[in-house]
C-alpha positions as a Python dict, from the first residue, in 0.01 Angstrom:
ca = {
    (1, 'X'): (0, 0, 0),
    (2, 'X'): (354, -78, -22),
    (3, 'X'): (628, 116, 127),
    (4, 'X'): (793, 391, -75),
    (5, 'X'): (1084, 462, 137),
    (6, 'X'): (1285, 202, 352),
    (7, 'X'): (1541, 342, 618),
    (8, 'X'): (1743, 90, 740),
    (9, 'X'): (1967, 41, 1064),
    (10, 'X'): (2344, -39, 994),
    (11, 'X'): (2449, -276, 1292),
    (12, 'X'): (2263, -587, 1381),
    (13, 'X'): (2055, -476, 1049),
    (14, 'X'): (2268, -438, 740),
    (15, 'X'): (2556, -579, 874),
    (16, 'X'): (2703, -761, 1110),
    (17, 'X'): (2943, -598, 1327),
    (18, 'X'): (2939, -760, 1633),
    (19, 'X'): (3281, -903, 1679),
    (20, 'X'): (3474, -614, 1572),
    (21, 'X'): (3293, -392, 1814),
    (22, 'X'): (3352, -657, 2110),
    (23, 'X'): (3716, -676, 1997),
    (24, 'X'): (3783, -329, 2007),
    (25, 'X'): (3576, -267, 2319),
    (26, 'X'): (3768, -529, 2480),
    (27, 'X'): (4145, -409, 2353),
    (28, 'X'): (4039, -88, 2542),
    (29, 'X'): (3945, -271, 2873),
    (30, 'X'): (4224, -476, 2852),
    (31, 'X'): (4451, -159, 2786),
    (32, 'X'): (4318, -62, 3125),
    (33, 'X'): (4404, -340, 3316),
    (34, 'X'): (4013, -492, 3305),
    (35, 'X'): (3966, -854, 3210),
    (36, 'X'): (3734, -931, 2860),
    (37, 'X'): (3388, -920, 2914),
    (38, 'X'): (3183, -1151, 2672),
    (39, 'X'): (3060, -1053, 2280),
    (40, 'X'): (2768, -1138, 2335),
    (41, 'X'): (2699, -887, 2611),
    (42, 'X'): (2865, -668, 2405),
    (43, 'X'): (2644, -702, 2143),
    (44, 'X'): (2358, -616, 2368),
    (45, 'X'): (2530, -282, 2473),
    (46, 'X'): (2492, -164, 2082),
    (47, 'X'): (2254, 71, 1968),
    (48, 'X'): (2265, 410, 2169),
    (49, 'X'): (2603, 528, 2027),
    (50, 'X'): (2925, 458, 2102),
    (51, 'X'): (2970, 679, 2424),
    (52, 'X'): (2686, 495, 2588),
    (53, 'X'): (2882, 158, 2506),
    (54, 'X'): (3183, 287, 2634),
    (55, 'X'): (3035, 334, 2943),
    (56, 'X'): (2816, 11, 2942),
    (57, 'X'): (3115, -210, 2902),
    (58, 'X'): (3304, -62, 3165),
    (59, 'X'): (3029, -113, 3436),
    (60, 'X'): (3035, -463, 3306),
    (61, 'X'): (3371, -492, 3351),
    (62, 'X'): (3344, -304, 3713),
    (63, 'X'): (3608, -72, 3678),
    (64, 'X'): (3589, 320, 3623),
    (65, 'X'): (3681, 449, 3230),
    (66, 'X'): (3924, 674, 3210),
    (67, 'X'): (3851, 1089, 3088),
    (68, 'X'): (3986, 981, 2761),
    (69, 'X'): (3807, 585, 2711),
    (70, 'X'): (3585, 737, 2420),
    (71, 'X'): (3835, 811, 2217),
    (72, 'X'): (4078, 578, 2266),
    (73, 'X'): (3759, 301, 2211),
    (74, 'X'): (3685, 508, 1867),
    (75, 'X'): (4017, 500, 1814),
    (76, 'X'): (4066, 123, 1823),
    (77, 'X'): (3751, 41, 1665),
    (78, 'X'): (3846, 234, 1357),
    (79, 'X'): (4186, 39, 1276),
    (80, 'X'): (3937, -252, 1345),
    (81, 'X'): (3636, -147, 1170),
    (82, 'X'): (3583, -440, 849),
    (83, 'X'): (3817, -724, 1026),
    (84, 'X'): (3521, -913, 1048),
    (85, 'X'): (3252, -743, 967),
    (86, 'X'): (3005, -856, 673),
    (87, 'X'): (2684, -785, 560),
    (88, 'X'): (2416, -1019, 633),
    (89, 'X'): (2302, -1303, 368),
    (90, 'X'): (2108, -1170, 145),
    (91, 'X'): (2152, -804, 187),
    (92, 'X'): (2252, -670, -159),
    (93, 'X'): (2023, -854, -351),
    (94, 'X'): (1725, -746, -93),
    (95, 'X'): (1882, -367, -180),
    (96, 'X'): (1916, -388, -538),
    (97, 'X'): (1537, -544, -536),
    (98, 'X'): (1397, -284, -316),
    (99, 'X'): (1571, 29, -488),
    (100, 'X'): (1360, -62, -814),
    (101, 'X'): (1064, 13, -623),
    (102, 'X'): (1132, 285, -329),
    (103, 'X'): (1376, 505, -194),
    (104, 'X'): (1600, 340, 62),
    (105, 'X'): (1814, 488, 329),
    (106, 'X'): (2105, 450, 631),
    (107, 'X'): (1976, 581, 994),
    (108, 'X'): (2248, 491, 1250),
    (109, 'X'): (2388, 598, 1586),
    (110, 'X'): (2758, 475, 1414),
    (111, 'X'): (2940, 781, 1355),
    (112, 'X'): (2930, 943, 1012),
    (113, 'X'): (3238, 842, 870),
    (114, 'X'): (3287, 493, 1017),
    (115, 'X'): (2931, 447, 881),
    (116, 'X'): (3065, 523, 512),
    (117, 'X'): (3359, 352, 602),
    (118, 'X'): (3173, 13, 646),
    (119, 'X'): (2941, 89, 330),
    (120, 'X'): (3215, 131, 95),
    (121, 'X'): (3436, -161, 230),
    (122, 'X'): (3118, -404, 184),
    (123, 'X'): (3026, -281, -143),
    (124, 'X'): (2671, -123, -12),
    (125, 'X'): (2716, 295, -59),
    (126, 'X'): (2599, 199, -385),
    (127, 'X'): (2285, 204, -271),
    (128, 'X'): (2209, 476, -77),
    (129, 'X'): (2257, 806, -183),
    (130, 'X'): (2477, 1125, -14),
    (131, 'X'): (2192, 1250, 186),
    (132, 'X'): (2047, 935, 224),
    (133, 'X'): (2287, 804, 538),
    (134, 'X'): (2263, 982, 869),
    (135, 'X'): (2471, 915, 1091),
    (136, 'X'): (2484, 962, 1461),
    (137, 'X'): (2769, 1271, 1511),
    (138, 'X'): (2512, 1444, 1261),
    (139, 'X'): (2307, 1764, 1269),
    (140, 'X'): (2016, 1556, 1398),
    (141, 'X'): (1997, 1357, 1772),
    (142, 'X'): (2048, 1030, 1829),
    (143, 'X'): (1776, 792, 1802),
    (144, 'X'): (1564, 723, 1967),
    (145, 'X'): (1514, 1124, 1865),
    (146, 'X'): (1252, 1046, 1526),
    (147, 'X'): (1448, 1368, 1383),
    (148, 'X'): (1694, 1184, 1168),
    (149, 'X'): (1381, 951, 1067),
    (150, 'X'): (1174, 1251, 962),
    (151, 'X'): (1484, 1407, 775),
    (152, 'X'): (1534, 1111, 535),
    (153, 'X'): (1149, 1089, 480),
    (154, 'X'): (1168, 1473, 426),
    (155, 'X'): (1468, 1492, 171),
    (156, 'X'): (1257, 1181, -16),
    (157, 'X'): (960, 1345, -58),
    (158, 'X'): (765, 1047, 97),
    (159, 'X'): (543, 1076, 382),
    (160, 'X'): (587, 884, 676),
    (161, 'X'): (287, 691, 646),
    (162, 'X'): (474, 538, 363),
    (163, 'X'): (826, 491, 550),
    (164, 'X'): (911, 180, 693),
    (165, 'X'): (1200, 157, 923),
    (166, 'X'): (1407, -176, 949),
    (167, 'X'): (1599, -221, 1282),
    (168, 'X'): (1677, -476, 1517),
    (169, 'X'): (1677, -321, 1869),
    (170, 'X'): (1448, -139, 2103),
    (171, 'X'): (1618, 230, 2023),
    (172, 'X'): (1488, 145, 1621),
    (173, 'X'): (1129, 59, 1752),
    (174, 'X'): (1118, 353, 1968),
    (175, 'X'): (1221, 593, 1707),
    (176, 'X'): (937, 485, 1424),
    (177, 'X'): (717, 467, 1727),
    (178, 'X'): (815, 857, 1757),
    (179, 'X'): (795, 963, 1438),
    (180, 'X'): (550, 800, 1377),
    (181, 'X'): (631, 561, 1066),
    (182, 'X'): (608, 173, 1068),
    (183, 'X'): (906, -61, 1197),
    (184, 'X'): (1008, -422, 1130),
    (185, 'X'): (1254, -624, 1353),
    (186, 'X'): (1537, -810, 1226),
    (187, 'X'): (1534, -1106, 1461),
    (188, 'X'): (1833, -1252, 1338),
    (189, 'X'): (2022, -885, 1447),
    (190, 'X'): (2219, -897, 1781),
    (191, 'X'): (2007, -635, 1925),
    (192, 'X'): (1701, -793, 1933),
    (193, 'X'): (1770, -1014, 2198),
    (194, 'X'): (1637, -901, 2524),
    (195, 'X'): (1333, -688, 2325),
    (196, 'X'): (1038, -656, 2512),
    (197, 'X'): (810, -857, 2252),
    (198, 'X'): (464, -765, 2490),
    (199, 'X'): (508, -415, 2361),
    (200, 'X'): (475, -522, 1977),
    (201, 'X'): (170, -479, 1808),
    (202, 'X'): (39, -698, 1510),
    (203, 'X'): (112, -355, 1261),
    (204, 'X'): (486, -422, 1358),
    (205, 'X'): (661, -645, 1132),
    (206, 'X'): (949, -899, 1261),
    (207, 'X'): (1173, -1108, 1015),
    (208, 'X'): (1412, -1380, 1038),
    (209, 'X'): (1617, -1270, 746),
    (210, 'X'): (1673, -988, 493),
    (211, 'X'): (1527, -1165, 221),
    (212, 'X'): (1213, -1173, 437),
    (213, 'X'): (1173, -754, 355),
    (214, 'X'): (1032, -891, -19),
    (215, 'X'): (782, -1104, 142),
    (216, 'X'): (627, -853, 377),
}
């Protein structure tokens, strides 16, 4: 049966974001007198909100963050936030195809705003409706918490059996794992580097791009 509702991850997934976030991360350990760590290790700090990454790249950096390194990072990041950040090949077409035949939404640990922020620079809020993007400063935990998951499947009217969550890191896998609704992994996403691939089982989809999505 095909999928009736498709939630999608924003970084690594929709878009990618990588360089701004390693920029910005790296302007605030810089700021504090800690040398550059690389993007691509930043990259594989993403996905568990930005106080977690904060914290990640600091340790990385071996120094101590400051009381106030949150907000100074979300601070920096925001002035920063569609330097060079694009969607991924392929994306609005795959969105425009897919909202013809289910209900699609935005499930992120990105803050609310910076979220909309990033759809409406790229063109992509077009998309996704109001109540369709969660965020992760929302009324609902963080994922790997299912609640946000369950929400958007709620709101649609579509069970979960027929939700399909596209992500590209461990924290996405986890949370339809939770919920329990299926997941496919964007390979070409910086967060999937590192997954534990012995833990996938042949019901989880993996694709190499997001054209792939109308192939499954």
């Amino acid at each position: 049966m095909p999928f009736r509702l498709f939630v999608f991850d924003l970084d690594g997934t929709l878009v990618d974001s990588r360089k701004d976030i390693a920029d910005a991360a790296n302007e605030l350990l810089a700021s504090c007198g800690a040398d550059p760590i690389t993007e691509a290790l930043i990259g594989r700090m993403v996905g568990d909100g930005a106080a977690t990454l904060v914290a990640r790249a600091f340790a990385a950096a071996g120094r101590t963050p400051p009381p106030d390194a949150l907000d100074r990072y979300l601070a920096i990041y925001s002035r920063r936030l569609l330097d060079h950040t694009r969607a991924y090949p392929g994306v609005p077409a795959v969105l425009a195809s897919l909202r013809s035949r289910a209900a699609l939404g935005v499930l992120t640990n990105k803050p609310l705003a910076s979220t909309r922020r990033i759809l409406d620079g790229l063109s992509l809020s077009g998309y996704f409706s109001d109540d369709a993007v969660v965020g992760g400063d929302g009324e609902w935990p963080r994922k790997p918490d299912p609640g946000g998951l369950r929400y958007l499947a709620s709101a649609a009217a579509i069970s979960l059996e027929d939700t399909l969550l596209v992500g590209d890191s461990e924290v996405d896998w986890r949370t339809a794992r939770a919920a329990p609704a299926a997941i496919c992994l964007a390979r070409y996403g910086f967060g999937f580097e590192g997954f534990p691939l012995e833990r996938l089982v042949p019901a989880d989809r993996v694709i190499d791009s997001p054209v792939d999505l109308l192939r499954l």
